[in-house]
C-alpha positions in Angstrom: -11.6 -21.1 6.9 -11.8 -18.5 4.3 -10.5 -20.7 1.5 -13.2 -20.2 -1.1 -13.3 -22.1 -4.9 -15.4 -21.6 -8.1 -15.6 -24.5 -10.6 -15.0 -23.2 -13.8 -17.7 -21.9 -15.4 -20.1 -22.2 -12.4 -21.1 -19.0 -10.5 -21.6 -21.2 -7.2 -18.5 -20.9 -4.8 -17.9 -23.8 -2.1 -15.3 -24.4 1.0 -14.7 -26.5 3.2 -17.1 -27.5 5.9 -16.2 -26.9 9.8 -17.6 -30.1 10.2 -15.0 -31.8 8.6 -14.0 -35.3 9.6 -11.0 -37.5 7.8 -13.8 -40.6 8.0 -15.7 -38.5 6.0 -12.8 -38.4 3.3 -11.9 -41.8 3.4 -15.6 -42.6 3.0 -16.2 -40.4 0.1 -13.6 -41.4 -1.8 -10.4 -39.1 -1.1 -7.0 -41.1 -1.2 -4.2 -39.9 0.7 -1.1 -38.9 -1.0 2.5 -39.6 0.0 2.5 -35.8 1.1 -0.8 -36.3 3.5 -2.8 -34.8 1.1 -6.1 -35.6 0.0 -6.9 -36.3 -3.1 -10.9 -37.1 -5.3 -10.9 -37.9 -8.5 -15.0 -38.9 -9.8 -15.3 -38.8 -14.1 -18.1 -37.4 -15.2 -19.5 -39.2 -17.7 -23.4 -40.4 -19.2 -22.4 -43.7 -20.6 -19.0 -45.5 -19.0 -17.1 -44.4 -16.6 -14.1 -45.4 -18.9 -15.2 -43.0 -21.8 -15.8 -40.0 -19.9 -14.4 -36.9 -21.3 -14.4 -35.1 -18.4 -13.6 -35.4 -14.5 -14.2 -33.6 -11.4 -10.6 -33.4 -9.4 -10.3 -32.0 -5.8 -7.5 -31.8 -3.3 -7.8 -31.3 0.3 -4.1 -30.4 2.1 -3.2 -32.2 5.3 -4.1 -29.8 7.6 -7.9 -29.7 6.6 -8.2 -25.9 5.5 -6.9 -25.8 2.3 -9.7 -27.1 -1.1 -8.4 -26.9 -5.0 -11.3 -28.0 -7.4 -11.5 -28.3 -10.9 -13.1 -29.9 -13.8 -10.6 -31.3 -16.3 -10.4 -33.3 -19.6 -9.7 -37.0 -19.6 -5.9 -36.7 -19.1 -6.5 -34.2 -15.9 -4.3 -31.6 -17.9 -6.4 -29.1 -19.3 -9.2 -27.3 -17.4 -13.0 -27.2 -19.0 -16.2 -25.4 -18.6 -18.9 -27.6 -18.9 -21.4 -25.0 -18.3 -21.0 -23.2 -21.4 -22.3 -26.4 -23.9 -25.9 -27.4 -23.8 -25.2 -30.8 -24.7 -22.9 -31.1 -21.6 -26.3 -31.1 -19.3 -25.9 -34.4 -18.0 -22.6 -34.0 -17.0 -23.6 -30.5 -15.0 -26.4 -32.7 -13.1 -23.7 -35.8 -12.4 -21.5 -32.7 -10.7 -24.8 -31.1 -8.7 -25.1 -34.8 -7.4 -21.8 -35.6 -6.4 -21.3 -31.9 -4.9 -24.6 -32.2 -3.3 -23.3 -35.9 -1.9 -20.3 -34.0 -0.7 -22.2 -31.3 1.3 -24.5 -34.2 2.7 -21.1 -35.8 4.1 -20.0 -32.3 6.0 -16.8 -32.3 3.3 -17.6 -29.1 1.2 -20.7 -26.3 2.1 -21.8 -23.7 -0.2 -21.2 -20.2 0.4 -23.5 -17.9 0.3 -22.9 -14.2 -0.8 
């Protein structure tokens, strides 16, 4: 699979393991679409969940071999680097966790260059 995604802002890239299993999706989170797609939605957020100004969104296709990630405002419509503000640290080590939950689960691995 040489499908290969940066989170904006980040400098780490990440694709999908060859581990993958669809328990593993349902598990984590991922909710099938009415196209067979996979879709995970997790705000990032240091209070409430129901506040948080940001969220992580990914989409894994049907057949397994195709990732889209991105870190969006509250709405899901614009993208935004929460790398670049200081204050946004929390958030940054919410994402490490949930990517590093992900790579625990055989969903995503981290590519090495």
């Amino acid at each position: 699979m040489a499908n290969t995604v940066i989170i904006n802002g980040d400098n780490r890239k990440f694709t999908l393991s060859p581990e993958l299993k669809l328990y593993a999706l349902i598990d984590a989170g991922f909710v099938k679409t009415v196209k067979g797609n996979f879709n995970y939605e997790h705000p990032l957020y240091n209070d409430s969940p129901y506040n948080a100004p940001t969220k992580l969104k990914m989409t894994i296709n049907k057949e397994l071999n195709h990732l889209t990630m991105v870190i969006t405002d509250r709405n899901g419509l614009q993208k935004v680097n929460i790398f670049k503000n200081k204050q946004l640290a929390p958030t940054v080590e919410l994402l490490n966790y949930i990517l590093k939950d992900l790579e625990e689960r055989n969903i995503i691995v981290a590519v090495k260059d």
